[in-house]
C-alpha positions in Angstrom: 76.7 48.9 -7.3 78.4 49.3 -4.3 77.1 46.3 -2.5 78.9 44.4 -5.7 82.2 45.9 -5.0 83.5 43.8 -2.0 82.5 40.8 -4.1 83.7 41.5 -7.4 86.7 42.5 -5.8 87.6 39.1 -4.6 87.2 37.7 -7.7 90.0 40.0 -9.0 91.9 39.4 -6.4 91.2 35.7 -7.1 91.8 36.2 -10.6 95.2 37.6 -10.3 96.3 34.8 -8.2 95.0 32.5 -10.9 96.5 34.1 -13.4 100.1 33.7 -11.4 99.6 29.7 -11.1 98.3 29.7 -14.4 101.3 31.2 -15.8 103.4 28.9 -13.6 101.3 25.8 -14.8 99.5 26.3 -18.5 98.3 23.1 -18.5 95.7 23.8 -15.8 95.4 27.5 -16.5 94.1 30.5 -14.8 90.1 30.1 -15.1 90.6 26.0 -13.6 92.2 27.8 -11.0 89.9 30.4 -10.3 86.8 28.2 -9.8 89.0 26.3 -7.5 90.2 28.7 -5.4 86.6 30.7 -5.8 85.4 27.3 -4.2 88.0 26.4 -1.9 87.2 30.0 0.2 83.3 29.5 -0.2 84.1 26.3 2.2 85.0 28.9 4.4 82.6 31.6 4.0 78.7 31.8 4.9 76.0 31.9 3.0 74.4 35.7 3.1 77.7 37.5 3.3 79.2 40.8 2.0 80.8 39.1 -0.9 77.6 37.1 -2.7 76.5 40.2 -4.6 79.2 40.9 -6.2 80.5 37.3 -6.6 77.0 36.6 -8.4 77.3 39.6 -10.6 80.7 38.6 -11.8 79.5 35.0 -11.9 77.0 36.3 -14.7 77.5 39.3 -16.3 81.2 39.6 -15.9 81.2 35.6 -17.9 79.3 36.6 -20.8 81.5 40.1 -21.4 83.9 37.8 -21.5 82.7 35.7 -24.4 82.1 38.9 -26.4 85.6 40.2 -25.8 86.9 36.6 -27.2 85.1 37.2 -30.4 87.5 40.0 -31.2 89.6 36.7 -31.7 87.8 35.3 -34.1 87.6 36.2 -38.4 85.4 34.6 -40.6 87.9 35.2 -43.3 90.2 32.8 -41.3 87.3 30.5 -40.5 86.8 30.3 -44.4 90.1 29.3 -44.8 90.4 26.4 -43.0 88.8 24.7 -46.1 84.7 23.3 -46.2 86.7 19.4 -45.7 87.1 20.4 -42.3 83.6 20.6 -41.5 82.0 17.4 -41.7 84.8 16.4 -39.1 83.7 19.8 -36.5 79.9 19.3 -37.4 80.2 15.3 -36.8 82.1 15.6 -33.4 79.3 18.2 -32.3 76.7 16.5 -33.1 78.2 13.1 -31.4 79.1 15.1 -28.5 75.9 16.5 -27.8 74.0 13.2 -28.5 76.2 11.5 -26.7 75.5 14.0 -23.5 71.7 13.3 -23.7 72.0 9.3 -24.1 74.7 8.6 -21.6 74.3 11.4 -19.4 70.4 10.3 -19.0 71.7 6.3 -18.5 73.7 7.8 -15.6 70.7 9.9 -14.2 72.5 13.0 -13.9 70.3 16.2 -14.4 69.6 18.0 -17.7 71.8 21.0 -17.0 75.1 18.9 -15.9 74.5 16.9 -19.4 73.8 19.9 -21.1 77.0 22.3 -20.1 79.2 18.8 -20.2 77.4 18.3 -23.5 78.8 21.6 -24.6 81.8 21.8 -22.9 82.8 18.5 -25.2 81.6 19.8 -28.5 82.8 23.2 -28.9 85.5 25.1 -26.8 85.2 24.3 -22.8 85.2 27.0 -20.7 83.6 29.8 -23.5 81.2 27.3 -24.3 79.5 26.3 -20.7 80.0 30.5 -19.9 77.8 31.4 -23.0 75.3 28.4 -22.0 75.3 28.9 -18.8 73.8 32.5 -19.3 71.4 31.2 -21.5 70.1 28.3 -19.5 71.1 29.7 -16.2 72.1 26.9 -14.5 73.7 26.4 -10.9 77.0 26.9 -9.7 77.7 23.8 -8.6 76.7 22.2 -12.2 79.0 24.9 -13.9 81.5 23.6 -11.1 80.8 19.8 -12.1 81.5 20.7 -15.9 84.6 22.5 -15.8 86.4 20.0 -13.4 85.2 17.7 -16.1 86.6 19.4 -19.0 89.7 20.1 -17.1 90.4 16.3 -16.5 90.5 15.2 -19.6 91.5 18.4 -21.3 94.9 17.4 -19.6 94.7 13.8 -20.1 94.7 14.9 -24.3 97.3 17.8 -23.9 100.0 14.2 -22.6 98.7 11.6 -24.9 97.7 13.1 -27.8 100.8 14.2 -29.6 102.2 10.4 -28.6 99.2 8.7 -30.0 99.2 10.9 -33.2 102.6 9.8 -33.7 101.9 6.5 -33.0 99.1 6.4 -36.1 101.3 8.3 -38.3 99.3 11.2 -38.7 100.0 14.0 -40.9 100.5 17.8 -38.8 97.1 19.0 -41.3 95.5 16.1 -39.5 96.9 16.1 -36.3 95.8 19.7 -36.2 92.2 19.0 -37.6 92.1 16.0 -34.5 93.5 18.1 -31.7 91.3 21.2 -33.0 88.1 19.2 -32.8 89.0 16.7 -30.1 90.3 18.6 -27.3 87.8 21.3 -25.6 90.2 24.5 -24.5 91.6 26.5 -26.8 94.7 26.9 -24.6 94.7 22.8 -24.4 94.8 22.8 -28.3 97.7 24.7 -28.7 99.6 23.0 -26.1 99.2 19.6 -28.0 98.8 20.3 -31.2 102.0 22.3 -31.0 103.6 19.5 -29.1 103.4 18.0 -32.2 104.5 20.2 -34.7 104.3 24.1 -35.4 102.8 23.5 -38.7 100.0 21.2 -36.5 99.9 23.6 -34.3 99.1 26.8 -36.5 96.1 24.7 -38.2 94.5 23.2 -34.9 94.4 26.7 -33.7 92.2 27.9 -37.4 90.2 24.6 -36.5 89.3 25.4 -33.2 88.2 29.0 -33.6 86.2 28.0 -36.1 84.5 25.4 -34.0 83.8 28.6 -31.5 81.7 29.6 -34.0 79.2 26.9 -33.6 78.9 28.8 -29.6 75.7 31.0 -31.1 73.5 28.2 -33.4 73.8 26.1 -30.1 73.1 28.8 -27.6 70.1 30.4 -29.8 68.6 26.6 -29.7 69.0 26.0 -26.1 67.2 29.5 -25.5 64.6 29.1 -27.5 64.6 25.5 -25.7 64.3 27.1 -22.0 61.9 29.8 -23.6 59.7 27.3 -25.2 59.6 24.7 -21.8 59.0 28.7 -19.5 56.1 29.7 -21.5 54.3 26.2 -21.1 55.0 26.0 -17.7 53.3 29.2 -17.5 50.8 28.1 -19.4 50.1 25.1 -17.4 50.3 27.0 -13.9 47.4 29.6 -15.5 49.5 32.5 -15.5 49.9 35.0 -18.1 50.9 33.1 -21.2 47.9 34.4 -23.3 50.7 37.1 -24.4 53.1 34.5 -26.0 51.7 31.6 -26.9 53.8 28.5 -27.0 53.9 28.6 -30.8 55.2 31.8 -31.2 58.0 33.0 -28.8 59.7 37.4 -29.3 63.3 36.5 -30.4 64.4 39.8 -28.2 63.3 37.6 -25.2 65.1 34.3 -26.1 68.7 35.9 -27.7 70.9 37.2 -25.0 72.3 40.2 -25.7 75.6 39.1 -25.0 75.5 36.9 -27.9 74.6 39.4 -30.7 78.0 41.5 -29.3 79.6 38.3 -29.5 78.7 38.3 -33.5 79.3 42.4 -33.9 82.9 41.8 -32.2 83.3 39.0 -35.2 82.3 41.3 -37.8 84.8 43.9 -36.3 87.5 41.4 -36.4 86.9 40.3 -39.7 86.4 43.9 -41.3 90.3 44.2 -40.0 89.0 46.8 -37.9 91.2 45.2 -34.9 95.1 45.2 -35.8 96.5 42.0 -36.0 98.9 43.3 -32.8 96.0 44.0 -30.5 94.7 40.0 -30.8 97.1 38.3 -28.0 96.6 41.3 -25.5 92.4 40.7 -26.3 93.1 37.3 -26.1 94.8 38.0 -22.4 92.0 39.8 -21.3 89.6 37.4 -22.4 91.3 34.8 -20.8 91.5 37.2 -17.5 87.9 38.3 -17.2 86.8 34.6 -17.6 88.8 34.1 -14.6 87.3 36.2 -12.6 83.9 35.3 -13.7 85.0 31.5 -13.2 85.8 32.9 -9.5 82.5 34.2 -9.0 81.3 31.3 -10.0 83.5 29.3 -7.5 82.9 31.2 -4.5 78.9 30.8 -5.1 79.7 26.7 -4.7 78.9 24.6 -2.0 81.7 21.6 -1.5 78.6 19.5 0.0 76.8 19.6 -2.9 79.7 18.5 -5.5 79.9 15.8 -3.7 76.7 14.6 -3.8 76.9 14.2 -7.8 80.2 12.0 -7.2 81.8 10.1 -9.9 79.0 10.3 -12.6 79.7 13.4 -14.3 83.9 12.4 -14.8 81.9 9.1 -16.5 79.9 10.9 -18.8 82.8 13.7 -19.3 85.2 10.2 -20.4 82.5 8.9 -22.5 81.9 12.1 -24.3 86.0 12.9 -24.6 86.2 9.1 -26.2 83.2 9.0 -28.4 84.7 12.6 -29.9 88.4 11.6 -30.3 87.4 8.5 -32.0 84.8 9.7 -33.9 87.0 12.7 -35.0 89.6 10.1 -36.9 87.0 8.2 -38.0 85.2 11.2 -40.1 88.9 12.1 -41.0 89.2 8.4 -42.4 85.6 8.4 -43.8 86.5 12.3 -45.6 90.0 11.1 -47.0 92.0 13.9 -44.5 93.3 11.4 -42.4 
């Protein structure tokens, strides 16, 4: 543990400072900055030093703690609430997003992990969404890198021209909220339009949007079964030692992370009332925090070089996908009469 301190360290330290501009700049928000500045410093720093340890640990384990801790957030009583109308819209601009990813993302040759974190990202709740993934599919920094900047573009782009363009088509706050909770990726991004728009708008986006959390473990348990499935053939095919889990039969304590099933008990817990009502922003703050310093880790384990390399083609795909989901969320509102 010790060689993890000088690194996790950093990322606090990194996380602080984030949290400051953050604070001073919502729109952007703390865990945008962390992976920026995280990145900005591993310019500077070479590969092998005192830091990597620790900045790696956080990178990981620090980023799914994280996602556990923002389940105390979430109560299925409130997710019940938000009416079953509201589904065919969250289920429809999944679906479209994460078809979408595959389709476009393979047109535009990027690799299966970018698509699949951007994918992700787009469908369900940004940042939460590509940590939980990422832990499942363990992909590299620099495509966790690639995804957030994605998310983060046009997270801001809807936080400015949604509430005009709701206004514009007349929309009522139940479905400005039900547009911005399924159109826009951050949670934080959510409230920032929706309430832009109206405090009734506001109050229902947010119910819509936790709820669309929810859909973080059917997708993750997929994907992991996924990766399982394409590990045990490969092993298979290499003659190594598959003959103890065949390809048609994979042990679910292998494929589940146990990040996720916490993720599910801290649910339960919320939605027992075992967490008062009064604990929920400061859990919410801490959430928000230790993402930030995982975000850091994250950061400081990418290489500027190699972003580059991927240039334009994942802010294409991360348009298409943010298009194809705002449109196809007023278009299931029209189709579902909650328009």
């Amino acid at each position: 543990m010790k060689k993890r301190l000088p690194g996790l360290g950093l990322c606090v330290a990194i996380a602080l400072v984030a949290t400051g501009l953050g604070a001073l700049v919502p729109v952007v928000g703390a865990p945008v900055f962390g992976i920026v500045i995280g990145a900005v410093l591993a310019a500077f720093l070479k590969p092998g030093t005192v830091t990597d340890a620790g900045a790696a640990w956080s990178g990981k384990y620090v980023l799914q703690a994280s996602v556990v801790v923002f389940g105390t957030g979430l109560s299925i009583v409130e997710v019940l609430r938000t009416g079953w109308h509201s589904l065919p819209v969250m289920l429809g601009t999944l679906a479209i997003a994460l078809l979408g990813a595959w389709l476009i993302g393979r047109a535009l040759g990027l690799d299966g992990d970018v698509r699949t974190l951007i994918g992700v990202g787009t469908g369900i709740c940004g940042a939460s969404a590509i940590a939980a993934t990422q832990s499942v599919i363990r992909a590299k920094s620099s495509d966790v890198a690639y995804a957030i900047g994605t998310i983060f573009t046009f997270n801001v782009i809807a936080v400015v021209t949604f509430p005009f363009i709701g206004r514009a088509l007349g929309m009522s706050d139940h479905s400005f909220g039900l547009w911005a909770g399924t159109a826009i990726n951050d949670t934080s991004s959510v409230v920032a339009a929706s309430f832009s728009f109206s405090a009734a708008a506001g109050a229902y986006g947010i119910v819509v949007k936790l709820t669309r959390t929810l859909m973080i473990v059917p997708i993750t348990v997929a994907l992991a079964l996924y990766k399982r499935r394409q590990e045990v053939r490969a092993d298979a095919a290499a003659g190594g030692a598959a003959a103890e889990e065949p390809p048609g039969r994979i042990s679910w304590n292998k494929v589940v992370p146990m990040f996720l099933v916490w993720f599910l008990v801290a649910v339960l817990v919320d939605s027992l009332g075992v967490i008062p009502q009064a604990w929920h922003p400061y859990l919410s703050q801490l959430g928000t925090f230790m993402i930030t310093v995982a975000l850091a880790g994250i950061g400081l384990g990418t290489r500027v070089g190699v972003l580059r390399q991927a240039g334009l083609r994942p802010l294409v795909l991360g348009a298409s996908l943010w298009v194809l989901v705002a449109l196809s969320s007023l278009g299931l509102q029209a189709a579902t009469h909650t328009l």
